[in-house]
C-alpha positions as MATLAB code, in Angstrom:
seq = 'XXXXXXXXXXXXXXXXXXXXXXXXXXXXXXXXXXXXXXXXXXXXXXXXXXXXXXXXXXXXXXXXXXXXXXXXXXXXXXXXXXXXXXXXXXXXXXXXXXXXXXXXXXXXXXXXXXXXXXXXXXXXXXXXXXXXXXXXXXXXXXXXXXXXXXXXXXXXXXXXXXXXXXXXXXXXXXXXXXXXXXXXXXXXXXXXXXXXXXXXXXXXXXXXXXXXXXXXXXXXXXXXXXXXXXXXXXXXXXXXXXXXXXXXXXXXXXXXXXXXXXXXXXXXXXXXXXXXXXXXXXXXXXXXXXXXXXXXXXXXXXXXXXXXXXXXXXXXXXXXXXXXXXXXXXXXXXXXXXXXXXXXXXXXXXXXXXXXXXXXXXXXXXXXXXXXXXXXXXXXXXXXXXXXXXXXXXXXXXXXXXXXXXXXXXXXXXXXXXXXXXXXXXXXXXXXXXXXXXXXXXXXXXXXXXXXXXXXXXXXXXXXXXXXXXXXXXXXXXXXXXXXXXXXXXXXXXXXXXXXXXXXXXXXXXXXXXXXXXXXXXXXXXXXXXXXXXXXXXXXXXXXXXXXXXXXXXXXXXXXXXXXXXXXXXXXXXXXX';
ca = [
      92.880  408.617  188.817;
      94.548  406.774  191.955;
      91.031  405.178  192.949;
      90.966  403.853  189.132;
      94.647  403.051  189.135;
      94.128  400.860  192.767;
      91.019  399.094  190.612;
      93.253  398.195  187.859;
      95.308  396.299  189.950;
      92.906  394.530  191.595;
      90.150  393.599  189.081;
      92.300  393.989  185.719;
      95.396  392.832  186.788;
      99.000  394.304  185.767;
     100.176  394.881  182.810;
     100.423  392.343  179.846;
     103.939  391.388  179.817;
     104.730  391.363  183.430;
     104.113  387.308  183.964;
     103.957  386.233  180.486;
     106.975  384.030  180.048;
     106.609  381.986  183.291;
     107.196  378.828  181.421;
     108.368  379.377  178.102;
     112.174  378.456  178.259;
     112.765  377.798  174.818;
     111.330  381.072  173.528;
     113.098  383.242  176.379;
     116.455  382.024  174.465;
     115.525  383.962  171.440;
     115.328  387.113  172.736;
     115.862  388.586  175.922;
     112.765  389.834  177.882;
     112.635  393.255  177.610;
     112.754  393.348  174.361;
     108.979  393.069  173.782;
     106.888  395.050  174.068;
     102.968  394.833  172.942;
     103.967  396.333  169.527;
     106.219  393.902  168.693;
     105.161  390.862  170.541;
     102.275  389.719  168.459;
     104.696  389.072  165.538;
     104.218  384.769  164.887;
     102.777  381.641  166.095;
     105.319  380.702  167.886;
     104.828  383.803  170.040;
     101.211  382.969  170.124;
     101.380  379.650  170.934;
     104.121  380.800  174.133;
     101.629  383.205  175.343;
      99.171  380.633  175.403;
     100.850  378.652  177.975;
     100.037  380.231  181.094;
      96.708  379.695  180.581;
      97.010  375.960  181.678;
      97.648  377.089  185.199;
      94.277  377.355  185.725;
      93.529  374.104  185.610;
      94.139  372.921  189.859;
      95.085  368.878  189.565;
      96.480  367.710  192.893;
      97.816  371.455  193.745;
     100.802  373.365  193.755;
     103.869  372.427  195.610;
     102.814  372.191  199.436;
      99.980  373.722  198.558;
      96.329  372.499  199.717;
      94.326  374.727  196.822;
      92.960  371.852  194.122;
      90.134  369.982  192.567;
      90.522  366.844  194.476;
      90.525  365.624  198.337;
      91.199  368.998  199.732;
      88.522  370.652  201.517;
      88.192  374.956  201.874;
      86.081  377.150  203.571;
      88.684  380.296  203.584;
      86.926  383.601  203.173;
      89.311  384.437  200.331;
      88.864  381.464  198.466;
      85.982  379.583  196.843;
      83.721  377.325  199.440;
      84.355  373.737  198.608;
      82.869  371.552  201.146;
      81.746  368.223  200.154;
      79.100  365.305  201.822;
      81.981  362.620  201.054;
      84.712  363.912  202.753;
      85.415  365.590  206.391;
      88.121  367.952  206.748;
      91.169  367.158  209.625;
      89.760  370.082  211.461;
      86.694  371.653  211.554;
      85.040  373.705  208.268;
      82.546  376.186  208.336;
      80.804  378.694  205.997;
      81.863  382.154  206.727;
      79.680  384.208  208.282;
      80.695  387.492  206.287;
      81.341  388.908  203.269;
      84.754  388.853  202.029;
      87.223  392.152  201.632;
      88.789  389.905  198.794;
      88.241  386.453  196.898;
      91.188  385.375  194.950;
      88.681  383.625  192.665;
      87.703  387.100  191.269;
      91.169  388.436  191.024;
      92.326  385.465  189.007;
      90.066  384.858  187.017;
      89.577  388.686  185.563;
      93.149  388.539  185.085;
      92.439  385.669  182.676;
      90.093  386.984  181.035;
      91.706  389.930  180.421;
      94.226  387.760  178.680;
      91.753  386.047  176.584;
      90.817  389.350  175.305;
      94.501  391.006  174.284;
      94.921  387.195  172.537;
      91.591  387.986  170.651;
      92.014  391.334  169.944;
      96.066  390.641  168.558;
      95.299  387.808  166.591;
      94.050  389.240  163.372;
      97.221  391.201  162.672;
      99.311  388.269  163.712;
     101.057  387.079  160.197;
     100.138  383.079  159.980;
      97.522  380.791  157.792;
      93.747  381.494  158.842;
      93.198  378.005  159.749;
      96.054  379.193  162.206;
      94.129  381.740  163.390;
      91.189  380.104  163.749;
      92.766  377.579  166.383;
      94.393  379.991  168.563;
      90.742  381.976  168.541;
      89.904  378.646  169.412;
      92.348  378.312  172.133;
      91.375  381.923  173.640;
      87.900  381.204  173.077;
      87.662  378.105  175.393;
      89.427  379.390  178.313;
      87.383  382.950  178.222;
      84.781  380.429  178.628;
      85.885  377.990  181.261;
      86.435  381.487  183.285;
      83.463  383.148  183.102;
      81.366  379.223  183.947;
      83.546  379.631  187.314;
      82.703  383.238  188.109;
      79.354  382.306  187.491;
      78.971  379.160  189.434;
      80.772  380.960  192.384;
      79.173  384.745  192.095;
      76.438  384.507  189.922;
      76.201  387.710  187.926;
      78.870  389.196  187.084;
      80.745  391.958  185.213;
      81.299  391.262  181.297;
      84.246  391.858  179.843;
      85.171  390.938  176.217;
      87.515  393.563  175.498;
      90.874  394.732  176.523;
      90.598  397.682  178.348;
      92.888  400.284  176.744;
      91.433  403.635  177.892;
      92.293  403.198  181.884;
      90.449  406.913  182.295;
      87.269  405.860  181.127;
      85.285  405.029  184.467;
      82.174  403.574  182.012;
      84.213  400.851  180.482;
      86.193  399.862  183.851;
      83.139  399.572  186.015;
      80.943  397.979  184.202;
      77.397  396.587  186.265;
      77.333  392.726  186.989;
      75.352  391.186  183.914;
      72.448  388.239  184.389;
      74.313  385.171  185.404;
      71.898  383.714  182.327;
      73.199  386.148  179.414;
      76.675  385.493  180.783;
      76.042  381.951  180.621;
      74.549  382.326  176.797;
      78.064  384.107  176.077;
      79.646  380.876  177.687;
      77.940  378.567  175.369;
      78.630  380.770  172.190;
      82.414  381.125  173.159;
      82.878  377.726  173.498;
      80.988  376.186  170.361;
      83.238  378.819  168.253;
      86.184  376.825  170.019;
      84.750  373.630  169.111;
      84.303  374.236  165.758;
      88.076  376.319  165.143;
      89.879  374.261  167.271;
      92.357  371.603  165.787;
      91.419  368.009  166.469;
      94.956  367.709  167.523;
      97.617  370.228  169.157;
     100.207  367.784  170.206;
     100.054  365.924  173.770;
      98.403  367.225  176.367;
      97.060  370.456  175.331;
      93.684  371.738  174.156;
      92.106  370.811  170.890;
      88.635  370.085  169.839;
      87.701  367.015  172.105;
      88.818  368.654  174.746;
      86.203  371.927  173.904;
      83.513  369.325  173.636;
      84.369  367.571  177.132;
      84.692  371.253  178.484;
      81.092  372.572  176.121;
      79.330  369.189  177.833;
      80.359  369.780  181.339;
      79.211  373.401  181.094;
      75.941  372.919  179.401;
      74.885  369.838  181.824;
      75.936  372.441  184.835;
      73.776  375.256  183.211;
      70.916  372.883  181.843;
      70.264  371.678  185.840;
      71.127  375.175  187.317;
      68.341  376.533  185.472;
      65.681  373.669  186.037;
      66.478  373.010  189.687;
      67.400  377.302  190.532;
      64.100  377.978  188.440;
      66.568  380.076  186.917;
      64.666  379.625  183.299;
      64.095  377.045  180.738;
      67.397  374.780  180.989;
      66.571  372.553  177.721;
      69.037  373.558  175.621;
      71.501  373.217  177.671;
      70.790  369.895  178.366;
      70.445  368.979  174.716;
      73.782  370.483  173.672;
      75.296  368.662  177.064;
      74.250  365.616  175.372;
      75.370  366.153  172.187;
      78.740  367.328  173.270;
      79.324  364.085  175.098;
      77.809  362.071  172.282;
      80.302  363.450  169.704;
      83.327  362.639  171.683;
      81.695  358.781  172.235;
      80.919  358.542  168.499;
      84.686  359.551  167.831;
      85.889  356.102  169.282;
      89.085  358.587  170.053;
      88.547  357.218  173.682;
      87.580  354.210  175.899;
      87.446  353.374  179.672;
      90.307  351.602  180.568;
      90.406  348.537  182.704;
      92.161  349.790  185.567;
      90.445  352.758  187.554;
      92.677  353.618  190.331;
      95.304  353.775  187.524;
      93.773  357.274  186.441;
      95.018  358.752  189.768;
      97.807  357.169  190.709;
      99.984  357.226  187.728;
     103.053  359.273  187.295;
     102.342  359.424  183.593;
      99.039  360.080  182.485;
     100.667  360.113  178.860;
      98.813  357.464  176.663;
      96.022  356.727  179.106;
      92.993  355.750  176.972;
      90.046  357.739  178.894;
      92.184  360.708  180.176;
      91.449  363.800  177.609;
      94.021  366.393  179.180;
      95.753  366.122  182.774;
      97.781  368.158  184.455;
     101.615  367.037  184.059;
     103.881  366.760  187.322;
     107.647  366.293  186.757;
     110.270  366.257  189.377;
     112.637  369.108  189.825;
     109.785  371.051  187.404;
     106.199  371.088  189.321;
     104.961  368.612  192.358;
     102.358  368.559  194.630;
     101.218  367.189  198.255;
      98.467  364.771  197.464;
      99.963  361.294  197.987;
     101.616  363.019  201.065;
      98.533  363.973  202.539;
      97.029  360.840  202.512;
     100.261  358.645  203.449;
     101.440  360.709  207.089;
     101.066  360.033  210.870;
      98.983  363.352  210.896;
      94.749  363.258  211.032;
      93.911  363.539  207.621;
      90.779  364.138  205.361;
      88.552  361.074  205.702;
      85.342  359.509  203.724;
      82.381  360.055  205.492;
      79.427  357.344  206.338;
      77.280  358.684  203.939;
      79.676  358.744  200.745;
      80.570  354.673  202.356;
      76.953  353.582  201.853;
      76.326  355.468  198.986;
      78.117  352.239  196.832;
      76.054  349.896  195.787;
      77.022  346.083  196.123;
      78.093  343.408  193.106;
      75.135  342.962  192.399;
      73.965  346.745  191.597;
      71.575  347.366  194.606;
      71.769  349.729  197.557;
      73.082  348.636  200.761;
      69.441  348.967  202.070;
      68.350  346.890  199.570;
      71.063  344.313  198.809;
      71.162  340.196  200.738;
      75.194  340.582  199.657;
      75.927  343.718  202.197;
      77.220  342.516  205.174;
      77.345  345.592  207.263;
      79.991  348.231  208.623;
      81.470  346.588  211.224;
      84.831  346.024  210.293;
      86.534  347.062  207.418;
      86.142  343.383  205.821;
      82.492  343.821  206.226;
      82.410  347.478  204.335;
      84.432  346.148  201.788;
      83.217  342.439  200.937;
      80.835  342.368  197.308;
      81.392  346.419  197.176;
      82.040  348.147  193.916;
      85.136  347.870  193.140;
      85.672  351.821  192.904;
      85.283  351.981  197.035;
      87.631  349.303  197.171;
      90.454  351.693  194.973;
      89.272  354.447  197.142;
      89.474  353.257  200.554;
      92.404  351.618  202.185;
      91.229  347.662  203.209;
      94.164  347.422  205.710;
      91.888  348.644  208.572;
      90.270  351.517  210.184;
      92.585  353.770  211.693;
      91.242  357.258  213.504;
      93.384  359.735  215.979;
      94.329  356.833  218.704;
      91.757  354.191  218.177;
      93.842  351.176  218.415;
      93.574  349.502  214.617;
      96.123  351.376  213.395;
      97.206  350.989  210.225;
     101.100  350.953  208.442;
     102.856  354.717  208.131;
     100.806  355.763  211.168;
      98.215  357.203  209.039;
      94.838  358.224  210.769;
      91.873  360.344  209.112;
      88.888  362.476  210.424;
      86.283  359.941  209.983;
      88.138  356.603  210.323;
      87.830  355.758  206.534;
      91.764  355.970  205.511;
      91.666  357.564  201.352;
      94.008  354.651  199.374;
      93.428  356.349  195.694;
      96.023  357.855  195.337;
      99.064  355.108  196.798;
     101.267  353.915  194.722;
     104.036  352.101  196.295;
     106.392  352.648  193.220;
     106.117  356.537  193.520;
     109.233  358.211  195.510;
     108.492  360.132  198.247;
     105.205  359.492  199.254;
     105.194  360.925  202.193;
     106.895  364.255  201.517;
     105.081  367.282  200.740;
     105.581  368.743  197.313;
     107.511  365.749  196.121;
     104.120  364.025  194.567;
     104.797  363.866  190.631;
     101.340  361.385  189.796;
      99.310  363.274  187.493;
      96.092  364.405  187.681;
      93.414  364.128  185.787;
      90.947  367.128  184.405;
      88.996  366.448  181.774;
      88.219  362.368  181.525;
      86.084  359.948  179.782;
      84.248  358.564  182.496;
      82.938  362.125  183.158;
      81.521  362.585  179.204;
      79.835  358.925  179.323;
      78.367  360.611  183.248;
      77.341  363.791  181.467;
      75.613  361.845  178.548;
      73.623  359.718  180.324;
      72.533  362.479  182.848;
      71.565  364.880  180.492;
      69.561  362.127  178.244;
      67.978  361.835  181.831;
      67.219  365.412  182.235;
      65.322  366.104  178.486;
      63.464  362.747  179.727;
      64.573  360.861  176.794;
      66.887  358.031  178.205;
      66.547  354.801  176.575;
      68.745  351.614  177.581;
      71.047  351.846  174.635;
      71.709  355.052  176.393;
      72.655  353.429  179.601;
      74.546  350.825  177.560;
      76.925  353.181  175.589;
      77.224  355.214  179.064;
      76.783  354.337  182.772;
      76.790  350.631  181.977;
      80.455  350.890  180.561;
      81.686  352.474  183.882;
      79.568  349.519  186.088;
      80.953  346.878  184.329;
      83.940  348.186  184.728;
      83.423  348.679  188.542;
      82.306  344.802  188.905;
      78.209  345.546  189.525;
      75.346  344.461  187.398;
      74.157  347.151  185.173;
      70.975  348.987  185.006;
      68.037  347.818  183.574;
      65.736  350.936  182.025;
      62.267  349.969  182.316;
      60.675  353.127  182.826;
      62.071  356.624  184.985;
      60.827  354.932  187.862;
      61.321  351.244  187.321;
      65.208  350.953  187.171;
      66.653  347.150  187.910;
      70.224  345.555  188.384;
      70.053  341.992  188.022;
      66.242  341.784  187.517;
      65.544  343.670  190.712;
      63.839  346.988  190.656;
      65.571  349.361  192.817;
      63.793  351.364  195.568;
      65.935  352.882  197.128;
      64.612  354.485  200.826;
      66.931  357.209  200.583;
      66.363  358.840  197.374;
      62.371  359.704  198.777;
      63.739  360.591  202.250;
      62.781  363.840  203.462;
      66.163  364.969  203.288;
      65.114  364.420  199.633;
      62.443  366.530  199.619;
      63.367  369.475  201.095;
      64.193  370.307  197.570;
      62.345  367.836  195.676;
      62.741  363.815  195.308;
      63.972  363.519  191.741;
      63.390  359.788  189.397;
      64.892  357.059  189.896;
      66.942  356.756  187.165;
      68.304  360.320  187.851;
      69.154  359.222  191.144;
      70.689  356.116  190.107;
      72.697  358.598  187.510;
      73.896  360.595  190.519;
      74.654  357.688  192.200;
      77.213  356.814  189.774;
      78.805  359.833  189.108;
      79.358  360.207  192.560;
      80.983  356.465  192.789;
      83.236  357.602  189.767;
      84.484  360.834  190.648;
      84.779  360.053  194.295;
      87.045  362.467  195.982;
      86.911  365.098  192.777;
      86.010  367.368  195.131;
      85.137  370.728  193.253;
      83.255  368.698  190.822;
      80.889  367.073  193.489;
      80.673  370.602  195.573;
      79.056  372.243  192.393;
      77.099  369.059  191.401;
      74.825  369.624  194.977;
      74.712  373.855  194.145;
      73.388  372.974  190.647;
      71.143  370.191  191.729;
      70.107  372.360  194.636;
      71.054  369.822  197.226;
      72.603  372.076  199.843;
      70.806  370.571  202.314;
      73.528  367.674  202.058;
      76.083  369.772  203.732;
      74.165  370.565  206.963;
      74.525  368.481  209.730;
      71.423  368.802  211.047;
      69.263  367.743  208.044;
      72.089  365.262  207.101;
      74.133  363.710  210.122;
      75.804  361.035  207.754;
      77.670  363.371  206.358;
      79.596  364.324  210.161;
      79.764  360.799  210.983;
      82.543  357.999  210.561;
      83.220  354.821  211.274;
      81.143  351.979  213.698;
      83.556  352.260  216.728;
      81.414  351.104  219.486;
      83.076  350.239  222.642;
      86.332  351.719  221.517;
      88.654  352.538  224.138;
      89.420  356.069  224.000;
      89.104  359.655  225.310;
      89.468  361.114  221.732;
      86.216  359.447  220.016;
      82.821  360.668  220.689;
      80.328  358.157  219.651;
      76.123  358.376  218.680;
      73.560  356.595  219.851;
      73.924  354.027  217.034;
      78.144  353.339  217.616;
      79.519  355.831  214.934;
      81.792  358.316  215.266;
      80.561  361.815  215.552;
      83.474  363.602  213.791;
      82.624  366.784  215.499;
      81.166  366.593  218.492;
      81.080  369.900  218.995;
      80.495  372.236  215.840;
      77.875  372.091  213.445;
      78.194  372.899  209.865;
      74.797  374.712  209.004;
      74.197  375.411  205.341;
      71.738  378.353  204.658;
      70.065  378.441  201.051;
      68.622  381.753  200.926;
      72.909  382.254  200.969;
      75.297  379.799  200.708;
      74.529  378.943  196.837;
      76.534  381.500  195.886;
      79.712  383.200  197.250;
      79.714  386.716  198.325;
      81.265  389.558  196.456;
      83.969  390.790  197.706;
      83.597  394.089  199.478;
      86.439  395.813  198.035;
      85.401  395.583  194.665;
      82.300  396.865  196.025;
      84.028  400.118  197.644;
      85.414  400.643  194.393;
      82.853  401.073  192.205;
      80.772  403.035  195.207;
      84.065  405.720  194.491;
      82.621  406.122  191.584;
      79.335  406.369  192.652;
      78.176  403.195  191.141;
      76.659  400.351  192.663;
      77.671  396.404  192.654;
      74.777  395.055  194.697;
      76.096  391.978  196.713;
      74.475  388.576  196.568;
      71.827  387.343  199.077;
      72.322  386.958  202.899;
      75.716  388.681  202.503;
];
């Protein structure tokens, strides 16, 4: 019983009260806190609602405190934590996949342990005295985070144990260590949890908290993720996904609940997020309550994270065509020259003081240097307090937005090969005119124009490209601009190139842009090591190899796996691990 005691701890996670209350003041007033027990806990809404709240901390923002774990600009490669290493930023030092399985991933650990929660709130809510439509919304509520859980272990893991019960009988070695299920029925479970929380959810929960527009923005982003997973992995028939993905988005645009707003840098830079017209849930930052580090990272004297050459060119100019492509691009020069008749979302993204990187001599005010020479300006505001000081950042950040349902519409109308231009208008279009480029023109998949011109694009049939496969051109036009709008949403990006199966990105040596910085030719100084072609190689030493027979997946951790071999079961551990 100790070995199955040890694997509660780890996999199901401590008991149910023991972290409960972390931020429920008001209720903790009522009644003091060991009072409850699981008997006479689940005794009214208000108690459901309270238990309930922890949930939220799964959603990341801009971190924790000083903390560098989040779902934008930070970069990890930790063996204990899930790989995120994008192609449009470099990391102050040096990233690499690791070469071994992990003992531990605190991924698994945390994730269980919400699921596990999910499950008591399921389980507890039928006896719970309130109205059924009542019930039906915290189901609802449950529902949709047992689902956002399970979509993470899966993109991280693959298959993976099921659990959709609490696990009351802690003797019973059948129900504890249960075999990892098909990533694909997993995913099926996914899509059936959250269209339950779609349809029980409230419209409407007060600010800032789940509801039914939220489940669709959360149903559309899964669904687009499995849809591709399955066409690109050839993982099985991915359709519909896709059509669902569409039709998730499509209900939240037919809502008119939401628009794009006219400001974009305003969507991560504000200290209120309250009221924002395209933000469908954020994560809140108050002072003296919860801050993070992000501002501070990207405002200090110290090498930080910086855009890479090949997330620069990836912009297209004013008038909607590549760089390679466009008489308006003037070059990369100078910062002037990167910046002049860009769309306006590199120009929010990237500081235009100058380039600044280690001790090349254009520095730049506050001292502030990054890895590639590209300085990250989205998330400056000069009004905020403390911009500099780490965990004293109180802008809020953004998780579920607008501009990501009008991406996820148009993609997946893409995908089932049924795009039409009213398509583009209602979606991508929006978000370029928004940006200051010409829209797109939808001729055919591979006759796409901006300002009459049909866009060819060398890149997209590079053999970079088809390592994996060159996709359409209006699919690559699509990932174009989702890229362009969630620049710097790192997580989001990471598992965009695992679900398109573009890996390859991440390796140096099929894709050298993405270890490169700024033109520095003839600069004067020991710390720069420049190419052939005047850019800076931002690690002239290391090279950041991605292997696909491995690195689409992370491994599982080998503790769980000594575990269940205790009990003479077997959790077989992904490939190449």
């Amino acid at each position: 019983m100790k070995k199955i005691k040890k694997y509660i701890s780890i996999i199901i996670f401590g008991g149910l009260f023991s972290t409960l209350f972390t931020s429920c003041n008001d209720f903790l007033e009522k009644e003091p806190l060991d009072s409850f027990t699981d008997q006479n806990y689940w005794t009214s809404e208000a108690n459901v609602k309270a238990y309930s709240w922890r949930f939220y901390n799964l959603f990341m923002g801009y971190g924790k405190g000083t903390g560098t774990t989040a779902e934008y600009y930070f970069q990890s490669a930790a063996a204990t934590a899930p790989i995120i290493i994008s192609d449009d930023l470099t990391n102050n030092t040096f990233l690499q996949y690791q070469p071994n399985a992990s003992v531990s991933n605190t991924e698994w650990k945390d994730l269980y342990e919400y699921i596990r929660r999910a499950n008591i709130m399921l389980e507890r809510l039928p006896n719970v005295p309130m109205e059924d439509a009542a019930k039906k919304h915290w189901e609802g509520v449950a529902r949709f985070f047992r689902s956002y859980c399970y979509y993470r272990l899966v993109q991280r893991f693959g298959d993976v144990p099921y659990y959709d019960k609490d696990i009351a009988d802690v003797n019973n070695v059948q129900v504890i260590f249960l075999p990892r299920t098909n990533r694909n029925e997993v995913m099926d479970k996914v899509k059936n949890d959250i269209n339950i929380a779609v349809e029980f959810l409230k419209e409407s929960d007060g600010n800032n908290t789940v509801n039914k527009y939220v489940a669709l923005a959360l149903k559309s982003r899964i669904c687009l993720y499995e849809g591709t997973y399955r066409k690109y992995h050839q993982a099985g028939n991915g359709t519909e996904f896709l059509q669902d993905a569409k039709n998730a988005a499509r209900d939240i645009i037919k809502s008119n609940k939401y628009k794009i707003s006219s400001n974009y840098k305003a969507v991560y830079n504000s200290e209120d997020l309250k009221g924002n017209s395209e933000v469908l849930l954020y994560k809140e930052y108050l002072s003296g309550v919860a801050g993070n580090s992000i501002q501070a990272y990207t405002n200090m004297s110290t090498v930080v994270n910086g855009m890479t050459k090949a997330a620069i060119e990836s912009y297209v100019c004013k008038d909607g065509l590549p760089i390679s492509q466009s008489s308006q691009y003037k070059g990369d020069h100078t910062i002037a020259d990167v910046l002049t008749d860009r769309d306006e979302r590199l120009t929010a993204t990237v500081d235009s003081e100058g380039f600044s990187f280690r001790d090349y001599p254009a520095r730049i005010s506050r001292g502030r240097t990054s890895s590639t020479g590209y300085v990250i300006h989205l998330y400056y505001n000069p009004a905020s307090p403390s911009i500099s000081t780490t965990g004293q950042n109180f802008i809020d950040a953004p998780i579920f937005g607008y501009s990501e349902v009008l991406l996820n519409y148009a993609e997946a109308c893409a995908e089932l090969g049924a795009i039409t231009q009213a398509d583009l208008d209602t979606s991508i279009n929006v978000l370029r005119i928004r940006a200051g480029i010409e829209p797109l023109t939808y001729v055919n998949d591979d006759d796409v124009k901006a300002g009459g011109i049909t866009i060819n694009d060398p890149k997209r049939t590079s053999a970079l490209e088809n390592i994996s496969g060159a996709v359409s051109s209006i699919i690559w036009e699509i990932r174009r601009e989702r890229r362009s709008e969630l620049m710097c949403r790192t997580e989001i990006r990471y598992y965009d190139l695992m679900r398109w199966k573009k890996g390859d990105y991440l390796d140096y040596a099929k894709n050298p842009d993405v270890a490169l910085g700024i033109y520095a030719a003839g600069a004067p100084s020991s710390d720069i090591t420049i190419n052939d072609d005047g850019y800076i190689k931002v690690y002239p030493t290391n090279n950041m190899v991605f292997d696909p027979d491995k690195h689409y997946l992370n491994s599982i951790p080998t503790g769980q796996r000594t575990l269940y071999e205790g009990e003479g079961i077997d959790l077989p551990q992904n490939p190449g691990w």
